[in-house]
PDB file of N, CA, C, O and CB in Angstrom:
ATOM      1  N   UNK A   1      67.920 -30.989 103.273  1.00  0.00           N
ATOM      2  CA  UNK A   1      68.781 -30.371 104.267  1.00  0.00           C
ATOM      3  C   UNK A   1      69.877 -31.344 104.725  1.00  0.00           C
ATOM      4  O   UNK A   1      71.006 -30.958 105.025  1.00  0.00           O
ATOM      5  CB  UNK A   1      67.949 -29.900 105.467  1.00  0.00           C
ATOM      6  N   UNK A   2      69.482 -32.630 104.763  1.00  0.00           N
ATOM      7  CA  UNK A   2      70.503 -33.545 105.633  1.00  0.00           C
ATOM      8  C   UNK A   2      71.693 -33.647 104.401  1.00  0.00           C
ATOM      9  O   UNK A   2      72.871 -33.631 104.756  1.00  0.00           O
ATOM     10  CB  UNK A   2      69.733 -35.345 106.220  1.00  0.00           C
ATOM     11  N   UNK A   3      71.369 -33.747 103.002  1.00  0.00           N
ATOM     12  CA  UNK A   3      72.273 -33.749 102.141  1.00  0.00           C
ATOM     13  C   UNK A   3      73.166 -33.040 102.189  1.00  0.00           C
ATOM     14  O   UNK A   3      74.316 -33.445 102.354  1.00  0.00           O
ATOM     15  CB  UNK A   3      71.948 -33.661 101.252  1.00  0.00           C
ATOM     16  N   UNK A   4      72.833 -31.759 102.049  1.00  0.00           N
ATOM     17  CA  UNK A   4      73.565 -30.826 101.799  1.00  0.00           C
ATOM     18  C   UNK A   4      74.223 -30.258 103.443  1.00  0.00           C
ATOM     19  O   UNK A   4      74.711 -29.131 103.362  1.00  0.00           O
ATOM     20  CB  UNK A   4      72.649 -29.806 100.883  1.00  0.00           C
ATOM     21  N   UNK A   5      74.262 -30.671 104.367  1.00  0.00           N
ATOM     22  CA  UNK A   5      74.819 -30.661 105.730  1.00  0.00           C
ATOM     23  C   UNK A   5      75.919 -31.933 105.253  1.00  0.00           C
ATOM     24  O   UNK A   5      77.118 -31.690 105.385  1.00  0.00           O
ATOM     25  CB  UNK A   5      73.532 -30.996 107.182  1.00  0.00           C
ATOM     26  N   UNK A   6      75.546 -33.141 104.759  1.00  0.00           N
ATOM     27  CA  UNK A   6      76.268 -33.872 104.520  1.00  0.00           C
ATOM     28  C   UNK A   6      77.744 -33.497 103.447  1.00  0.00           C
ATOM     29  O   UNK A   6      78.945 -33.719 103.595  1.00  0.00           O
ATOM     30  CB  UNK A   6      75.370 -34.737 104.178  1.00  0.00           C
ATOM     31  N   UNK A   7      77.077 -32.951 102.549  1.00  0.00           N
ATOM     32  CA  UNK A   7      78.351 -31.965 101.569  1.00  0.00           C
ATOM     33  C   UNK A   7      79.274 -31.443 101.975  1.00  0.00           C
ATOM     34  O   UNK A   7      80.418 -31.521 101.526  1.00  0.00           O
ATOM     35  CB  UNK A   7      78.045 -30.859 100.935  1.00  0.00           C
ATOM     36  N   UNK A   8      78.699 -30.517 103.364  1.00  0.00           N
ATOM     37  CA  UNK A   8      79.356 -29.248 103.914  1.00  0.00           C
ATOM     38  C   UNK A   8      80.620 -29.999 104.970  1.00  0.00           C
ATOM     39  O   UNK A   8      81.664 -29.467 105.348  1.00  0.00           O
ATOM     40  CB  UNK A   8      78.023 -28.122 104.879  1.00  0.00           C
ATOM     41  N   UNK A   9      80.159 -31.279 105.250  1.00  0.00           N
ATOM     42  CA  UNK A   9      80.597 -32.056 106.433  1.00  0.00           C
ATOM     43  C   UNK A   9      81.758 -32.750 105.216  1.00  0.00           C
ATOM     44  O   UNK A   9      82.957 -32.495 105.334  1.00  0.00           O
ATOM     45  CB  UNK A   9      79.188 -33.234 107.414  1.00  0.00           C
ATOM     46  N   UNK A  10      81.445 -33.288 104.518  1.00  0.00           N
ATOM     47  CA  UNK A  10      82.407 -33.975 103.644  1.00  0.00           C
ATOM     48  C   UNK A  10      83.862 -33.061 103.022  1.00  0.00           C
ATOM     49  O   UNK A  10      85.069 -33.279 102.922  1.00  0.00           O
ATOM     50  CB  UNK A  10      81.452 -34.467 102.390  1.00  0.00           C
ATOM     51  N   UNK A  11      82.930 -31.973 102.706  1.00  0.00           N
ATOM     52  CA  UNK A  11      84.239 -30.792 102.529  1.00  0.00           C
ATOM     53  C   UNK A  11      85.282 -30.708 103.082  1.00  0.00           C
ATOM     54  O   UNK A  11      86.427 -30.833 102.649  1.00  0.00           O
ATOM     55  CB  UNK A  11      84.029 -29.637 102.783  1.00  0.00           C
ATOM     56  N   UNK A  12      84.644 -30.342 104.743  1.00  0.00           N
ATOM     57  CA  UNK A  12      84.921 -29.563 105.380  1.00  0.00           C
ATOM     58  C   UNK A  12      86.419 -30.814 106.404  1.00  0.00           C
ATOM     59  O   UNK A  12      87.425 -30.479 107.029  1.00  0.00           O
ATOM     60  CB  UNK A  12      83.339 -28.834 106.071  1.00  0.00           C
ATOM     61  N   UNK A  13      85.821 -32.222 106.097  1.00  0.00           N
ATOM     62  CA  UNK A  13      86.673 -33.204 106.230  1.00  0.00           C
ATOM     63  C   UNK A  13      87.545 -33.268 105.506  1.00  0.00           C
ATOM     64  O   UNK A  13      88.657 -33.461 105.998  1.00  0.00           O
ATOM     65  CB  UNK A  13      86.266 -34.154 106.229  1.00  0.00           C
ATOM     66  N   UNK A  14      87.432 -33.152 104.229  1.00  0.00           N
ATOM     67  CA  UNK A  14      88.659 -33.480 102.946  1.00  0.00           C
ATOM     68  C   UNK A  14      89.412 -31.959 103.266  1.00  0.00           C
ATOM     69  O   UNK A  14      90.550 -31.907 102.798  1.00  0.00           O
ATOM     70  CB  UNK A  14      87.874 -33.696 100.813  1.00  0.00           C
ATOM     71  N   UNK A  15      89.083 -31.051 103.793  1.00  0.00           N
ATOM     72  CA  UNK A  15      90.035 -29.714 103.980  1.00  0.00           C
ATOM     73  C   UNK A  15      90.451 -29.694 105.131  1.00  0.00           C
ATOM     74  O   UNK A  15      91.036 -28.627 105.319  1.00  0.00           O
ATOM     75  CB  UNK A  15      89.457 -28.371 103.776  1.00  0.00           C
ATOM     76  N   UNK A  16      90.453 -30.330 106.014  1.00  0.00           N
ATOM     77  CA  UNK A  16      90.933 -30.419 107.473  1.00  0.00           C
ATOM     78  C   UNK A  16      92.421 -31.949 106.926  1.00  0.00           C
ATOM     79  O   UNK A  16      93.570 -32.131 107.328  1.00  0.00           O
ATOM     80  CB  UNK A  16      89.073 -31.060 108.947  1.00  0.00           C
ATOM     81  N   UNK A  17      91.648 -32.613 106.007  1.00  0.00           N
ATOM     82  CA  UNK A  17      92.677 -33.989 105.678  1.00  0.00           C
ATOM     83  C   UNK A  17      93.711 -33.058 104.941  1.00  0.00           C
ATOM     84  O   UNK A  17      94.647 -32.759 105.682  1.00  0.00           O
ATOM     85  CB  UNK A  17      91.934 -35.519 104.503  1.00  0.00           C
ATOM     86  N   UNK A  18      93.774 -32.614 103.891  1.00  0.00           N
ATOM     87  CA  UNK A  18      94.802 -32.128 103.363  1.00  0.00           C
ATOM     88  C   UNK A  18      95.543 -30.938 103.732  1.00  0.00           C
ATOM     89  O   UNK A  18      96.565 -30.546 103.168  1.00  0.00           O
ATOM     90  CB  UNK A  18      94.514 -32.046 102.361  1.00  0.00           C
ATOM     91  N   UNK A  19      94.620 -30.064 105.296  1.00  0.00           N
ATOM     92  CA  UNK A  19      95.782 -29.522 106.007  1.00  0.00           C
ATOM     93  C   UNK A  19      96.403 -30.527 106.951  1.00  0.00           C
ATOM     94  O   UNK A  19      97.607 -30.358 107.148  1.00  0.00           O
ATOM     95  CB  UNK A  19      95.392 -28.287 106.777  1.00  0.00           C
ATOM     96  N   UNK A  20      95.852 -31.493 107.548  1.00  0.00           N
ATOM     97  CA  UNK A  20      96.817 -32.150 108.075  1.00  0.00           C
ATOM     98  C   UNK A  20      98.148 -33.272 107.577  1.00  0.00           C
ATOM     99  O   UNK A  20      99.158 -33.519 108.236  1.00  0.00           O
ATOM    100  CB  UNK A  20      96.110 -32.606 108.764  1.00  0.00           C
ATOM    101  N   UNK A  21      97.758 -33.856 106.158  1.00  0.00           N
ATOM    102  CA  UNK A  21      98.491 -34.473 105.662  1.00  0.00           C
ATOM    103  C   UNK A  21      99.782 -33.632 105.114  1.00  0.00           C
ATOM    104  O   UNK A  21     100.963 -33.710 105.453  1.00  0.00           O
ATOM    105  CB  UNK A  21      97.769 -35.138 104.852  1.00  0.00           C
ATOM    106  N   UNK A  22      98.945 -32.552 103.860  1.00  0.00           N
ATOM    107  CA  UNK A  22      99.942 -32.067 103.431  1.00  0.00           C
ATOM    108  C   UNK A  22     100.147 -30.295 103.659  1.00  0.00           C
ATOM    109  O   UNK A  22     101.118 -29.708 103.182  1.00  0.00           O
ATOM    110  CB  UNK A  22      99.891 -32.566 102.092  1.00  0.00           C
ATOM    111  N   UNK A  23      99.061 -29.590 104.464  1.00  0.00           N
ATOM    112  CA  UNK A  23      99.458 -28.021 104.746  1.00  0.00           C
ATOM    113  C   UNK A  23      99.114 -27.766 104.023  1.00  0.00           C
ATOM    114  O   UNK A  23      99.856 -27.044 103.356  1.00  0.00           O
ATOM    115  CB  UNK A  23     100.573 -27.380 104.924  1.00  0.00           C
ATOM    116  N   UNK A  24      97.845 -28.036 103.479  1.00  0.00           N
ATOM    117  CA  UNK A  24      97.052 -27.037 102.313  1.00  0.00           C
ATOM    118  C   UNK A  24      96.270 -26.963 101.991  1.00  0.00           C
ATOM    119  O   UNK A  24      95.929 -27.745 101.103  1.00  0.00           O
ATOM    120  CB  UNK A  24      97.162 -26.892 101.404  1.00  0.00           C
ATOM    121  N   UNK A  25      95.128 -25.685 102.595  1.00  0.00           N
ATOM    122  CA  UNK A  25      93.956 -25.099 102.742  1.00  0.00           C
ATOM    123  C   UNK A  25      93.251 -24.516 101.670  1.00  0.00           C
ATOM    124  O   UNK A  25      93.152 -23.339 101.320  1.00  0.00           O
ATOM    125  CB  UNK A  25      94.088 -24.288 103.563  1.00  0.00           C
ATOM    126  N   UNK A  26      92.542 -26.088 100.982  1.00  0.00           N
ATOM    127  CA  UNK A  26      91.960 -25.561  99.728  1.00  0.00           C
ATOM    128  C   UNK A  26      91.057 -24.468  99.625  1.00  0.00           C
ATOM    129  O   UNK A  26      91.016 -23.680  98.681  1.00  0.00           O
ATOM    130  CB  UNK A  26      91.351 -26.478  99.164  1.00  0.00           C
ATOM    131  N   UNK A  27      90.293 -24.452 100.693  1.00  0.00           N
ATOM    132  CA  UNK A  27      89.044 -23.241 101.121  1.00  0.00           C
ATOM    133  C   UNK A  27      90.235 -21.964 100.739  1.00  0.00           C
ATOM    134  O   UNK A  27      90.073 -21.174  99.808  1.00  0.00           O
ATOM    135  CB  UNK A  27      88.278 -23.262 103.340  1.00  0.00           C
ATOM    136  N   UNK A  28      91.169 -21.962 101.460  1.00  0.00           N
ATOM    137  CA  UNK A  28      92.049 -20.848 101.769  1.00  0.00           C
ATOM    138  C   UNK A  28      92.261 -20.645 100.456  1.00  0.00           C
ATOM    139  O   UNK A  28      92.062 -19.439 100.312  1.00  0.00           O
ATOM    140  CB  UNK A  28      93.323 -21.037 102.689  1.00  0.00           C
ATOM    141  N   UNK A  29      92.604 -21.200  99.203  1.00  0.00           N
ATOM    142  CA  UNK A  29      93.516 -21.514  98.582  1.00  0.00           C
ATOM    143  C   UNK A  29      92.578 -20.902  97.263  1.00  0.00           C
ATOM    144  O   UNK A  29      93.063 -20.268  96.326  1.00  0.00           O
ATOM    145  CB  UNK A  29      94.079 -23.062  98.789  1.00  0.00           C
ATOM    146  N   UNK A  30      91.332 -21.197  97.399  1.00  0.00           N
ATOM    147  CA  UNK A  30      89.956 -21.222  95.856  1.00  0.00           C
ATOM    148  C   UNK A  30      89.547 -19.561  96.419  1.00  0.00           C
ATOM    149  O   UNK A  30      89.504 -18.723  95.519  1.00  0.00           O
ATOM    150  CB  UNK A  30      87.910 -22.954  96.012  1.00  0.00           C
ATOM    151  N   UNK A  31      89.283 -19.122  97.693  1.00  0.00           N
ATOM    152  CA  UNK A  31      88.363 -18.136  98.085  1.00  0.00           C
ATOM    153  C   UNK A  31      88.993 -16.692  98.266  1.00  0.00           C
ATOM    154  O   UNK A  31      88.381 -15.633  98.407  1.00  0.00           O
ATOM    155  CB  UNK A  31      87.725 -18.596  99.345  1.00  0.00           C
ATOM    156  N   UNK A  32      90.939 -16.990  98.212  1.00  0.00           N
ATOM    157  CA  UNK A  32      91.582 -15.568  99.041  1.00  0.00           C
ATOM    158  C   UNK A  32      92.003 -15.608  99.831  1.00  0.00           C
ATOM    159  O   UNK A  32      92.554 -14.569 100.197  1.00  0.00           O
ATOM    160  CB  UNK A  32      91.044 -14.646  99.448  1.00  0.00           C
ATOM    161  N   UNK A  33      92.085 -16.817 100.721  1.00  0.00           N
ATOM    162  CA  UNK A  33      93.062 -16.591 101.932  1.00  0.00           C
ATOM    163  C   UNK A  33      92.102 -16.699 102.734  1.00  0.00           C
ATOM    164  O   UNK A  33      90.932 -16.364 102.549  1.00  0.00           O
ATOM    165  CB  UNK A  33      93.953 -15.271 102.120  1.00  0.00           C
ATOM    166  N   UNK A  34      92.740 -17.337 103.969  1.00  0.00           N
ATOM    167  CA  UNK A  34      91.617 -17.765 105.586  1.00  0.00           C
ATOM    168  C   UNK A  34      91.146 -16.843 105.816  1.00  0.00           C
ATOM    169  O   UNK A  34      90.146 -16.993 106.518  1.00  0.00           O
ATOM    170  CB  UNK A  34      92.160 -18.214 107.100  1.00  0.00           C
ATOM    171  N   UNK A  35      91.421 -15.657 105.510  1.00  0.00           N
ATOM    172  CA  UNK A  35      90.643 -14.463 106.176  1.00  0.00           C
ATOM    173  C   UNK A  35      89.633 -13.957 105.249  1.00  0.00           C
ATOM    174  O   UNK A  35      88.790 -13.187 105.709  1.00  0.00           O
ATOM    175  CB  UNK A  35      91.588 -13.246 106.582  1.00  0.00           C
ATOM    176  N   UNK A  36      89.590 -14.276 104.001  1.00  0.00           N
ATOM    177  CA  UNK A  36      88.443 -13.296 103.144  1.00  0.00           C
ATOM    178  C   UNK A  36      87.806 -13.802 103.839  1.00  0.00           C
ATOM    179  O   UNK A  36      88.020 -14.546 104.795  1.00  0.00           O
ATOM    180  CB  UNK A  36      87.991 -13.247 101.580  1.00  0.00           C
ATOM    181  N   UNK A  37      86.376 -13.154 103.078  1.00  0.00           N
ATOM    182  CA  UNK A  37      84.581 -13.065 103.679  1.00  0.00           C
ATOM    183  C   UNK A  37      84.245 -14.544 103.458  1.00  0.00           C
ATOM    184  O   UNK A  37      84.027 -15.431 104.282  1.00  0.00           O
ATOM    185  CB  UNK A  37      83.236 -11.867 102.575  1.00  0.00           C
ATOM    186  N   UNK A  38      84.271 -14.572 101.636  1.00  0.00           N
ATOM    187  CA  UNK A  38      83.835 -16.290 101.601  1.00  0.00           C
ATOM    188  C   UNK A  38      84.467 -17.247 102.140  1.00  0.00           C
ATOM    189  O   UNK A  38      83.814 -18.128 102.699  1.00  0.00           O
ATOM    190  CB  UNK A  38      83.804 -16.873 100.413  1.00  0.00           C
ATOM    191  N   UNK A  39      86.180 -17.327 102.098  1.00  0.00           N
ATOM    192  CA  UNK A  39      86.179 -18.572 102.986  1.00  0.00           C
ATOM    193  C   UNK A  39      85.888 -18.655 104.187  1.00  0.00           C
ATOM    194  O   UNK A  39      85.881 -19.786 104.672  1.00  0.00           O
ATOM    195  CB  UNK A  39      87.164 -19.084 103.053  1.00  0.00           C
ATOM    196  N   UNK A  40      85.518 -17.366 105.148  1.00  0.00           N
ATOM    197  CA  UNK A  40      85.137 -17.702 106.533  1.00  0.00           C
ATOM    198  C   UNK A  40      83.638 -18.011 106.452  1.00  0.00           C
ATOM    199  O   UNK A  40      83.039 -18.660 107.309  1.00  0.00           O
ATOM    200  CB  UNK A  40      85.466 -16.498 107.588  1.00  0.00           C
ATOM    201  N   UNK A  41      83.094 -17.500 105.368  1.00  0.00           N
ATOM    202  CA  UNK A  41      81.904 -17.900 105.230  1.00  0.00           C
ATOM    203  C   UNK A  41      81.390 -19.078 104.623  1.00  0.00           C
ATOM    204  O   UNK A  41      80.182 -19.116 104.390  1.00  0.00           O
ATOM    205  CB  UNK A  41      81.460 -17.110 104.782  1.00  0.00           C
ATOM    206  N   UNK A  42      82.460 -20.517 104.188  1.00  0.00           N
ATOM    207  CA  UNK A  42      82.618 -21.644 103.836  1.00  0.00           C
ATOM    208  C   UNK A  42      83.009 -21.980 105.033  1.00  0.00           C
ATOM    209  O   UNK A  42      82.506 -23.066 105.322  1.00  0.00           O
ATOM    210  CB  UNK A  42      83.352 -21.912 102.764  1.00  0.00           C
ATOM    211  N   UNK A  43      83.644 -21.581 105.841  1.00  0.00           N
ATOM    212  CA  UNK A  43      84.284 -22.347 107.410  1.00  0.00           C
ATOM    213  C   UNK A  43      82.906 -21.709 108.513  1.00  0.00           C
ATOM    214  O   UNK A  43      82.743 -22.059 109.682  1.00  0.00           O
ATOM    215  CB  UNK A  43      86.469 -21.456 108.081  1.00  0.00           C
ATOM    216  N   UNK A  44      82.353 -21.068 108.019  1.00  0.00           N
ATOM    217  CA  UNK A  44      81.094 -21.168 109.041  1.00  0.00           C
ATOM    218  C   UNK A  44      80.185 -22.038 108.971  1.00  0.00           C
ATOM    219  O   UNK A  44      79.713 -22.609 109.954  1.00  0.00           O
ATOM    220  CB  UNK A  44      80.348 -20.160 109.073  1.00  0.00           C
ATOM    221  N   UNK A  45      79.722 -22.299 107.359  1.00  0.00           N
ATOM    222  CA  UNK A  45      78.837 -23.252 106.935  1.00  0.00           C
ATOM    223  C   UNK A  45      79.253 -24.794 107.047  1.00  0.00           C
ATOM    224  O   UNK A  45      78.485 -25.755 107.068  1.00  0.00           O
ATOM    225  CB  UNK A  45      78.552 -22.914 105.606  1.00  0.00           C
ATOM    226  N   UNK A  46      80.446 -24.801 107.105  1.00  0.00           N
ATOM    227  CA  UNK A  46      81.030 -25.981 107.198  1.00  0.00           C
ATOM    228  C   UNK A  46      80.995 -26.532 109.005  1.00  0.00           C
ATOM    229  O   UNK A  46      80.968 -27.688 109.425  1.00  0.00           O
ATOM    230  CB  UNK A  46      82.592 -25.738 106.485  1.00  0.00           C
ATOM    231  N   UNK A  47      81.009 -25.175 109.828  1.00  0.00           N
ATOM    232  CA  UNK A  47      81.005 -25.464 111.378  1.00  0.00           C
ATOM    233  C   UNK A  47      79.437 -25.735 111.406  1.00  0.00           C
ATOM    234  O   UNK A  47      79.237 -26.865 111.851  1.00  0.00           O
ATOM    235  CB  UNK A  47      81.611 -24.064 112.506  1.00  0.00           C
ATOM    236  N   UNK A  48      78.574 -25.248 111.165  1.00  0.00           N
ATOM    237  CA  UNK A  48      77.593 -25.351 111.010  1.00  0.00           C
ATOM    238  C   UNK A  48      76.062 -26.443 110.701  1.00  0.00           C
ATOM    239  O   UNK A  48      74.906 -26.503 111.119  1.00  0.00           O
ATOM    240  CB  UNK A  48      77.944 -24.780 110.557  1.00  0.00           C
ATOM    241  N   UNK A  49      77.031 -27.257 109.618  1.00  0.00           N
ATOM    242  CA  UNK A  49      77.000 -28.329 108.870  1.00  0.00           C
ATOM    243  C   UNK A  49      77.283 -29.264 109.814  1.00  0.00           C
ATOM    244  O   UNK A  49      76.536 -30.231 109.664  1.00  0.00           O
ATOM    245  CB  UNK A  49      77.828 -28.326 107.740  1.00  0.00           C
ATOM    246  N   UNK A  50      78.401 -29.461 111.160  1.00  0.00           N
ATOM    247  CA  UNK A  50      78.540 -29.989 111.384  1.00  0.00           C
ATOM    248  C   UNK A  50      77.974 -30.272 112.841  1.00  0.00           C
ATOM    249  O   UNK A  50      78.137 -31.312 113.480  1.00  0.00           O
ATOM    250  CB  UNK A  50      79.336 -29.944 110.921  1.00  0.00           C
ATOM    251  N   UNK A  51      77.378 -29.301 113.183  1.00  0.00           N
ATOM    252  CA  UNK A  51      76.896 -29.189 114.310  1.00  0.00           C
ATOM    253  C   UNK A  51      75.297 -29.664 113.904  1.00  0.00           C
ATOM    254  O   UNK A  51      74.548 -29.664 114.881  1.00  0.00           O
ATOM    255  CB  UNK A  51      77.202 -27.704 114.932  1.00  0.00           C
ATOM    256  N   UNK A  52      74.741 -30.021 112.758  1.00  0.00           N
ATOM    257  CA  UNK A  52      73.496 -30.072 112.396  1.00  0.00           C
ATOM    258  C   UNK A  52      73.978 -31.938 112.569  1.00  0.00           C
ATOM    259  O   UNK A  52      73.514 -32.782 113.335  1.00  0.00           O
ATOM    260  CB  UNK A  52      72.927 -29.115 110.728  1.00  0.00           C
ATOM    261  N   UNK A  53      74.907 -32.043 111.667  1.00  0.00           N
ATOM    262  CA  UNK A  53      75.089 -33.654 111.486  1.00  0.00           C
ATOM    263  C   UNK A  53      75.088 -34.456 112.713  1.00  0.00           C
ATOM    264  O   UNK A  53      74.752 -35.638 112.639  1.00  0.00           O
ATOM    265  CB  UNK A  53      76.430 -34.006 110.805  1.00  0.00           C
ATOM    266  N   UNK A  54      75.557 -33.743 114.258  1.00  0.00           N
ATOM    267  CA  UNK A  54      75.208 -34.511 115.503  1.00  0.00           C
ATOM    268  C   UNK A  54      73.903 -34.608 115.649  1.00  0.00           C
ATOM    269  O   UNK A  54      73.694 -35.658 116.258  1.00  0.00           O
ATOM    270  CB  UNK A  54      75.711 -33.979 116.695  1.00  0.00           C
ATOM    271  N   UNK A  55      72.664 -33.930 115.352  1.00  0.00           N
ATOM    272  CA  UNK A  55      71.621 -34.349 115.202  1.00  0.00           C
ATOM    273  C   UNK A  55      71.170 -35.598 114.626  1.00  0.00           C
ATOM    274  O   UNK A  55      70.694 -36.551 115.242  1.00  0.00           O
ATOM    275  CB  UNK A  55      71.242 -33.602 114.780  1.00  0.00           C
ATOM    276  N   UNK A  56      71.369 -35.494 113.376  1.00  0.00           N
ATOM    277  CA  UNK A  56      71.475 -36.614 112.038  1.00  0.00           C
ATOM    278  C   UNK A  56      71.725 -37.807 112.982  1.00  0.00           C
ATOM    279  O   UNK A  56      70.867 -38.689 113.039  1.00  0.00           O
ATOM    280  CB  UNK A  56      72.946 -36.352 110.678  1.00  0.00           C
ATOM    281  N   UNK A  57      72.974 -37.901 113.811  1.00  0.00           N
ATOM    282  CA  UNK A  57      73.232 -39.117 114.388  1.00  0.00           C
ATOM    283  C   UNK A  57      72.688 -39.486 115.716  1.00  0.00           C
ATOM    284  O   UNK A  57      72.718 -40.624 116.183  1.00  0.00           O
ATOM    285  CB  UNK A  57      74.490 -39.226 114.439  1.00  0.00           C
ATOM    286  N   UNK A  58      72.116 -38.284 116.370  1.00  0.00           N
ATOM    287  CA  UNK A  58      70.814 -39.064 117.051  1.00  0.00           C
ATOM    288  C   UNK A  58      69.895 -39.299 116.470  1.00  0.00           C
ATOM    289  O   UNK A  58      69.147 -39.649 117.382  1.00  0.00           O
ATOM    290  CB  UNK A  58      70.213 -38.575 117.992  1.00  0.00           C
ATOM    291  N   UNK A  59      69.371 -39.376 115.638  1.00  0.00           N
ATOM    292  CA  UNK A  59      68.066 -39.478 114.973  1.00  0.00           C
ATOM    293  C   UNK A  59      68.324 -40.498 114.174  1.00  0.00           C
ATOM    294  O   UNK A  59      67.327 -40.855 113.545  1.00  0.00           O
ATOM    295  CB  UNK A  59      67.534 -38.276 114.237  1.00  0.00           C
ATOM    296  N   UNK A  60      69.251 -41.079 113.968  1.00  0.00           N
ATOM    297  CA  UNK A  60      69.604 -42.173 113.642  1.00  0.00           C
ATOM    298  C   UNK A  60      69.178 -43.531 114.446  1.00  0.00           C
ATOM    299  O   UNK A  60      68.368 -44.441 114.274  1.00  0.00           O
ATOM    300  CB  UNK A  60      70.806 -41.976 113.572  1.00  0.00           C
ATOM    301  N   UNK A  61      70.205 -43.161 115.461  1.00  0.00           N
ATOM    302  CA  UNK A  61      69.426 -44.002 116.676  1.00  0.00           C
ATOM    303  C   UNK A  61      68.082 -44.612 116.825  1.00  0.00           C
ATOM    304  O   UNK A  61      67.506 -45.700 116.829  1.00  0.00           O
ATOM    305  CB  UNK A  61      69.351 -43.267 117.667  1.00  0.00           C
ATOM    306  N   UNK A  62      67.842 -43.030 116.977  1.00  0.00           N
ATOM    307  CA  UNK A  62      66.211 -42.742 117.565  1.00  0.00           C
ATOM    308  C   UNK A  62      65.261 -43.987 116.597  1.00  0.00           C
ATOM    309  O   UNK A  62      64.520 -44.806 117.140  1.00  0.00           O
ATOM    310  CB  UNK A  62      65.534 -40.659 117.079  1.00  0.00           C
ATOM    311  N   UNK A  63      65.449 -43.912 115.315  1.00  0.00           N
ATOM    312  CA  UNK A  63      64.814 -44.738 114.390  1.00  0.00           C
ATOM    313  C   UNK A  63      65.454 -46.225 114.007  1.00  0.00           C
ATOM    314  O   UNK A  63      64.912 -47.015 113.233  1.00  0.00           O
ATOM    315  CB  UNK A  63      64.725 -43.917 113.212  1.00  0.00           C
ATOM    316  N   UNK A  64      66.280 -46.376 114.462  1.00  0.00           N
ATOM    317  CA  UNK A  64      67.000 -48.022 114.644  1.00  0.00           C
ATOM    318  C   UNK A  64      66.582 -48.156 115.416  1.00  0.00           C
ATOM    319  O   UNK A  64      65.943 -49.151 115.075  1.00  0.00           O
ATOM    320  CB  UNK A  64      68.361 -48.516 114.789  1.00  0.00           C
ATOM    321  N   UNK A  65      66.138 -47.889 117.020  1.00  0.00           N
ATOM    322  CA  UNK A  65      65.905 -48.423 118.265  1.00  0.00           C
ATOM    323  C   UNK A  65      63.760 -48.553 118.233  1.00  0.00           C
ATOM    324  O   UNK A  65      62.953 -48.871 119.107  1.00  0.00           O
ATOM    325  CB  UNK A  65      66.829 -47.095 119.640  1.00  0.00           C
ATOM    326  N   UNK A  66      63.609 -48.156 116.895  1.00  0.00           N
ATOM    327  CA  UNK A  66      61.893 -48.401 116.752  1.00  0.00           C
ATOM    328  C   UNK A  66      61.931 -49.285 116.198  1.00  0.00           C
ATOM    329  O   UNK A  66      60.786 -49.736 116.237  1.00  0.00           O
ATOM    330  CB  UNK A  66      60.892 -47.504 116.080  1.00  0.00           C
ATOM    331  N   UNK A  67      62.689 -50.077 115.501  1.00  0.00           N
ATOM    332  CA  UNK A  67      62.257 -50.531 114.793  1.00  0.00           C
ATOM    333  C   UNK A  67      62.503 -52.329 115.637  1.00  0.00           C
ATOM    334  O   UNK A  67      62.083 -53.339 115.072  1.00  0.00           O
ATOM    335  CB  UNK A  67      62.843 -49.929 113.415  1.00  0.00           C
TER     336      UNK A  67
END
């Protein structure tokens, strides 16, 4: 699970970088446009993904501070 949260998070970074660098929404771009089903359903998994990974980084903690 943490992997593949990690994927979704990495994506979802490299598609936020190349709309901000250069204006272009690969999700948008592979799936149909920001509005089809799958890319909102790649931008959910990707919100998703990322809301799991703040976990990941307490639990990070949590197990550096045992040791």
């Amino acid at each position: 699970m943490r992997k593949l949260a990690l994927v979704l998070v990495i994506i979802g970074a490299l598609n936020w970088g190349l709309i901000g660098l250069l204006g272009f929404d690969l999700v948008a771009t592979l799936f149909g446009g920001s509005n089809s089903f799958i890319s909102r359903t790649v931008y959910a998994l990707v919100g998703v993904a990322g809301i799991y990974a703040i976990t990941l980084l307490f639990n990070y903690r949590d197990d550096k501070d045992r040791i």
